[in-house]
N, C-alpha and C positions, 0 to 999 in steps of 0.2 A: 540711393546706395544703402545697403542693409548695414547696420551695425557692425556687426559682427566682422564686415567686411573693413568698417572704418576704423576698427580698432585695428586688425592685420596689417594696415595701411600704414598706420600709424601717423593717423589724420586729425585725431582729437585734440582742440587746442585745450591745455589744460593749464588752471591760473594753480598758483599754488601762496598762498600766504604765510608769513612768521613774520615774529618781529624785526630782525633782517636778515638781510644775506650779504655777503656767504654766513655761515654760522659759524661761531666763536669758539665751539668747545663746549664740549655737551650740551643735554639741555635741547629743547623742542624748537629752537633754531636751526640747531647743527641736524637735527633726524629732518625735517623738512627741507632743509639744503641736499640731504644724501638723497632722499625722497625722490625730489625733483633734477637730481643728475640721473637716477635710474630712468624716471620715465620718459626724459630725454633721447632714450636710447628708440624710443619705440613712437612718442608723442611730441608735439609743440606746445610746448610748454615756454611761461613766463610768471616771473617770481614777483610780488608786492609785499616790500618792506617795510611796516607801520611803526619804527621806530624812528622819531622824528630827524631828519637829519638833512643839511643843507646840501649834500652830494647828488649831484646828476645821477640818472640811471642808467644802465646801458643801455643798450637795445632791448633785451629779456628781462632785465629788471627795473622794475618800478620802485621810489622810495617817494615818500610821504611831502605831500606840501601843507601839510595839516599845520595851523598856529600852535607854535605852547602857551600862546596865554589865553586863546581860548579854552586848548586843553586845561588848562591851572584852571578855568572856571568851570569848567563842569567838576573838575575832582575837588571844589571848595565846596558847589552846590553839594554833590555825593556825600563831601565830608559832615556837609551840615547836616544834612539828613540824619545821616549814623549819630552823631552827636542828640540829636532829639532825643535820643532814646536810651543812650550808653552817654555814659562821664568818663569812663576810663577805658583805657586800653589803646592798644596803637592800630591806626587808620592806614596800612596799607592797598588793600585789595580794593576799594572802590577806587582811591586814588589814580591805583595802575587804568583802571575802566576808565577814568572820565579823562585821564590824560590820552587815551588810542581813540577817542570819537574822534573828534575832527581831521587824524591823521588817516585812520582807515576811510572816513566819510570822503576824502581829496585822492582816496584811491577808485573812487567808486568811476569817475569817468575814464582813464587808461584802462579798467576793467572794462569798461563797454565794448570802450573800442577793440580791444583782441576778443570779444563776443566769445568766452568760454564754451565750452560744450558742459567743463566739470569747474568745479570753484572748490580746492581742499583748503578749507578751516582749521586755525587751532582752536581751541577753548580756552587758554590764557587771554586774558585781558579782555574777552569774551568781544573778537572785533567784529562775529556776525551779524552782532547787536544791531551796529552803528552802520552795517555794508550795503548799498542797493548795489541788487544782483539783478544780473543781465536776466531777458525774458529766456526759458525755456532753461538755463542753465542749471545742472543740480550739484548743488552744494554735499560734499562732505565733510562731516566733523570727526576733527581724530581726537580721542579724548586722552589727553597726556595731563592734564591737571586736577579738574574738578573740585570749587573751594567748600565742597559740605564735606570732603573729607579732613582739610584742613582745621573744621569745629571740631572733627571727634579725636586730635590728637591731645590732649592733656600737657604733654611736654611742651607744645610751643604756646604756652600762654608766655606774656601779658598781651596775648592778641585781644584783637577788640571782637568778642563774640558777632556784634551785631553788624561791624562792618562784613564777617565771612556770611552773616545771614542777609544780608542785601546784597553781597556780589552773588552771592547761590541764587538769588529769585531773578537777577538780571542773567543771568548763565539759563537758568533754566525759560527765561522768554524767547532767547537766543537760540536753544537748541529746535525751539517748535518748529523751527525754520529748515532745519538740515532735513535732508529726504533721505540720507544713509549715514552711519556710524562708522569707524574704524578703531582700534582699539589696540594699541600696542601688549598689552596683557589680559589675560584673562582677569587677574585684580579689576584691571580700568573698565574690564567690560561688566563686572559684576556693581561697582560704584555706580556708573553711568543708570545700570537699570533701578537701580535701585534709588535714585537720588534726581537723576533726569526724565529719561525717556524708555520705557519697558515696551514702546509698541513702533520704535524706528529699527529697520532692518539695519544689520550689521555684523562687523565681522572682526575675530583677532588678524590682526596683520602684523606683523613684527616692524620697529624701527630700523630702516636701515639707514646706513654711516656715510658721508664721504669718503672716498678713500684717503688711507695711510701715506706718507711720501716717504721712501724710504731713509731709514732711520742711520747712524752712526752705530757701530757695535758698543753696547753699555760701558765697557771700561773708556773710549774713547767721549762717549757723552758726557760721563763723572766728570773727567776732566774738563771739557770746556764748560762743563755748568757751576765746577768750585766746588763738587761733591767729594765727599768721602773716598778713598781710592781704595777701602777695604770697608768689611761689614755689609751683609745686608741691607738693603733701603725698603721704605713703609711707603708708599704712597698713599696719602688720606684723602680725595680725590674731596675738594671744596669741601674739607672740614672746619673750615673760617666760617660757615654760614650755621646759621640758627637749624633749620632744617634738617641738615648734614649731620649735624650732632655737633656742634662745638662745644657745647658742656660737657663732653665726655671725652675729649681730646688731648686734656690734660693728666686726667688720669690714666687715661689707656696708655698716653705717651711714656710718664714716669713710671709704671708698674711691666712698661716691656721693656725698655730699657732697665731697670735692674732682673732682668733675668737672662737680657740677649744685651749687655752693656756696650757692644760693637755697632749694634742696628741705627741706623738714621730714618730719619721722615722728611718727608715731601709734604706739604699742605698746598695744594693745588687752588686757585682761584683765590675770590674776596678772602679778607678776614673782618669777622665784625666784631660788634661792639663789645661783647659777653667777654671773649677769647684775646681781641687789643691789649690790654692788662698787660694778661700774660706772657705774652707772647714775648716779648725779646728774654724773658729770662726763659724760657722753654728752649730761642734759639742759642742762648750762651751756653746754658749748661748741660742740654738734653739732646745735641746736635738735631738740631731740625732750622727745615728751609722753608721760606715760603715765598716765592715769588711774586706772589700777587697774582691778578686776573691780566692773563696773556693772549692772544692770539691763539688758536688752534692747533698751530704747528710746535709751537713755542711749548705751547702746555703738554702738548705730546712727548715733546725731548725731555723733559721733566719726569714724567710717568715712566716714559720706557728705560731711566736710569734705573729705575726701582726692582726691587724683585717679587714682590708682593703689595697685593692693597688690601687694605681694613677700611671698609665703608661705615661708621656709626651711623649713620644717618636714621633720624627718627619717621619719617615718611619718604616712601617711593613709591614711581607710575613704574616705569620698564626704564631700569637708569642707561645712558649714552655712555657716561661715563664708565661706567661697569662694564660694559659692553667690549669701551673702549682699551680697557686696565687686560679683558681677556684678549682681547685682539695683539694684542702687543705681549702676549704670554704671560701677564701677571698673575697668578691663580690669587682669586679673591675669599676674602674674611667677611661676611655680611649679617645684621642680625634680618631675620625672615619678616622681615616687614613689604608690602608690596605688592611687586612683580617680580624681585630680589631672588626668588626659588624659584622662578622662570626662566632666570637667567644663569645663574651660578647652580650648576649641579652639584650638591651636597656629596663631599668625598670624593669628586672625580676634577672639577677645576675649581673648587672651592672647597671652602665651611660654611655651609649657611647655620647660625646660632639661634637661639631664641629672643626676641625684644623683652623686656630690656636689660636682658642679663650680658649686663658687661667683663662678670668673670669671666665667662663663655667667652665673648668675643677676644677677651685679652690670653686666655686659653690658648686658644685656636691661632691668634698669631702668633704666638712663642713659639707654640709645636712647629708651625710651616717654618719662622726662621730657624731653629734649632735642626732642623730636618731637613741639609742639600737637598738630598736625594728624592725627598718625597715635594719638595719645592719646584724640581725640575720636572718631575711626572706630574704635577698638576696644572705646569706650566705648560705642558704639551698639549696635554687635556683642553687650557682653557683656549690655546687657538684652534682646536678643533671643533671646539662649541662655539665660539666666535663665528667660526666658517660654517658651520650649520644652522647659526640662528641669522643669521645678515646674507645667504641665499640670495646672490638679489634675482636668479633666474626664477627660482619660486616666491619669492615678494612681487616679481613684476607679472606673475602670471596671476596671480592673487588680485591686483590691482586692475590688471584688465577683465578680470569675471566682474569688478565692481562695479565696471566702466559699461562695459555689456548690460550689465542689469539696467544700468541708470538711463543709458541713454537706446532701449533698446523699445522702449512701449511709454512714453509718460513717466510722470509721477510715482511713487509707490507711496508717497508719504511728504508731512510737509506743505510749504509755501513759499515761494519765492519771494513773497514780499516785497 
């Protein structure tokens, strides 16, 4: 049977990996869960989840019987290493690596057995590293992280330089292995070549989402969620995390509230350590909520009370989250760091700003809250770019040229290892 024909058929069994499923709310979980609902529509597809966890799988999905204390021993070994070299600085990124070996390595036989045609890879926690891949299957890596971009960001020190330069050199053993690329942004595809791999064929493919469950109308959402029943709401979509910009959340928060003094915020997801402090005096006196890290749906109801989001965040790939805030009509405030102007069209469902000028960013959301009218025309805008960037007829047509190449002649690139 020709290829071309097995893809029409919709015959390819296709693995698809994240750290779990279903996914939580944004973040290269949730784009891999939406991923693998579209090509369901066309393929046999089955999910492997490397995030350790005692739950049965179903049928289509696999989760890990990997040990954590093995895991804790490779990420002590990893740790040790980086310590050789570096005294200071904090040890994340090898950690997250040596803690996914033995959970992805315990997925490697239910991969056998559904005998892939394609295996889609994240690059977080770099699990190709660790993965034996069925014979003749070709693997793609979608690149949604990449940790040599993480050295060149200056704002998230006290990272430990040399742990992001040993998770780079483990990423990039990992990569020699993929025979195609996918690339949520042009950003990710210009990192990757530049940092990984400049001679794996590859392509931009946009993130697509799960779907939305339909929502409560806003005034009735305030209410059940104990918001505000008047004033504009900020959605800060995970500005509790280091990444996101939590150093810059306090300020942005006090300097638009004295000019929009009605406005509320939302802080969607974790809060860490930087912004904990602060944080109950920002909620007594500056009206802001922060739920915590919810569920999907949960952190949806949250978002869609809002009328606007301000993204500080100091590093983006092609954010979910964004994606998510237009989907749901929020026109977004971002500074242009990223894929962020890939996603937010500057003047029509957003602001995109310049990093790291935060006058600009605190600018720009005054103006949208200060401004119904131009609030609700960019809210129009942003689901109309929502609906044209998340396509899933043209994402899924996109995915099966992938699939055509790959499994149409061999190899183009790569080892199966």
């Amino acid at each position: 049977m020709g290829t071309s024909r097995i893809v029409e058929n919709g015959s390819l069994r296709v693995a698809v990996f994240a750290e779990r499923f279903p996914g939580t709310g944004g973040g290269i979980s949730t784009a891999h869960d939406g991923l693998g609902r579209m090509l369901e529509t066309r393929h046999s597809v089955e999910y492997f989840a490397f995030e350790p966890s005692g739950d049965a799988g179903t049928e289509t999905i696999h989760r890990t019987a990997g040990s954590r204390l093995i895991g804790g021993l490779f990420a002590g070994l990893l740790s040790l290493k980086v310590r050789r070299h570096a005294r200071s600085g904090r040890i994340s990124a090898v950690r997250r690596i040596g803690q996914a070996i033995p959970c992805v390595r315990s997925l490697s036989g239910p991969l056998r057995r559904f005998q892939p045609h394609v295996v889609i890879m994240p690059d977080d926690q770099v699990p190709l590293l660790s993965l034996r891949i069925p014979d003749r299957a070709k693997v793609v890596w979608v690149a949604h992280h990449n940790y040599q971009r993480f050295r060149e960001q200056p704002y998230l020190e006290p990272e430990c330089s040399y742990d992001l330069f040993l998770a780079h050199r483990l990423e990039r053993r990992a990569a020699a292995r993929c025979h195609f690329a996918v690339f949520p942004s042009s950003y990710m595809e210009s990192v990757f070549r530049r940092t990984l791999r400049a001679d794996v064929p590859g392509k931009v493919i946009r993130n697509v989402l799960p779907p939305f469950s339909s929502l409560p109308e806003k005034v009735q959402l305030r209410k059940e969620l104990g918001l505000p029943d008047h004033g504009p709401g900020v959605c800060l979509p995970s500005a509790g995390t280091t990444v996101k910009g939590e150093r810059f959340v306090p300020e942005l928060i006090r300097r638009i509230r004295s000019a929009v003094p009605d406005a509320f915020f939302v802080i969607t997801g974790p809060v860490y350590a930087w912004l904990a402090p602060e944080l109950p005096h920002l909620c007594m006196n500056h009206r802001v909520f922060a739920p915590g890290a919810l569920a999907r749906e949960q952190s949806l109801r949250w978002t869609a009370a809002c009328d606007i989001c301000i993204s500080p965040a100091l590093l983006e790939n092609y954010s979910c989250a964004l994606l998510e805030c237009q989907g749901l009509g929020l026109p977004v405030v971002t500074f242009d760091v990223g894929g962020n102007g890939e996603i937010v069209e500057d003047g029509a469902s957003g602001l995109v700003v310049p990093f790291p000028d935060v006058d600009s960013l605190v600018n720009a959301g005054v103006r949208l809250l200060s401004d119904a009218p131009l609030r609700h025309r960019m809210g129009v805008s942003a689901k109309e770019r929502f609906s044209m960037l998340t396509d899933s007829d043209v994402i899924l047509a996109e995915w099966d040229a992938v699939f055509r190449r790959l499994t149409a002649c061999g190899t183009d690139s790569g080892e199966t290892g």
